[in-house]
C-alpha positions in Angstrom: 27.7 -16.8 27.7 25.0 -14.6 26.4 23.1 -15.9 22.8 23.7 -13.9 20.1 20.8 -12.0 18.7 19.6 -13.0 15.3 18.9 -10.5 12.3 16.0 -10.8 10.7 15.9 -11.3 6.6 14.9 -7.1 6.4 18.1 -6.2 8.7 20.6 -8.6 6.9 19.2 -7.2 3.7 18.5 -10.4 2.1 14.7 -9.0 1.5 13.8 -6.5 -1.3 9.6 -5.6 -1.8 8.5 -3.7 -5.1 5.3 -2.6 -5.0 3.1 -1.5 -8.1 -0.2 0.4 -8.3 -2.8 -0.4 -11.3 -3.4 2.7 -11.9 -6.4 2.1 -14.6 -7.8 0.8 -11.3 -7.3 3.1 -8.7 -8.6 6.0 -11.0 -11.3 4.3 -11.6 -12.2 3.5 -7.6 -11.0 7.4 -7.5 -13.4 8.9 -10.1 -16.7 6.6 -8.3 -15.5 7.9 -4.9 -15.6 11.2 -6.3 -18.9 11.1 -8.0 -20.3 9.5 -4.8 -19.0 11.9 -2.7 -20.7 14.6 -5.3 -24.0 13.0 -5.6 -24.1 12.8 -1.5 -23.5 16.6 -1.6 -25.9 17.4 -4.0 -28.6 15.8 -2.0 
């Protein structure tokens, strides 16, 4: 007799992920990767 296969948490849906983005922070890493990016053109 073959073993049933067992489901995962994510395929009995008994897992649920929210995910957020700071997004003071990732315009700020924005705006210095811009201004880096400028300042390397400019040279």
């Amino acid at each position: 007799m073959p073993s049933q296969m067992k489901l995962g948490l994510d395929l009995r849906g008994g897992v649920h992920f929210l995910m957020e983005v700071d997004m003071d922070t990732a315009l700020g890493k924005l705006q210095e990767q811009n201004i880096d990016s400028l300042r390397s053109e400019l040279r």
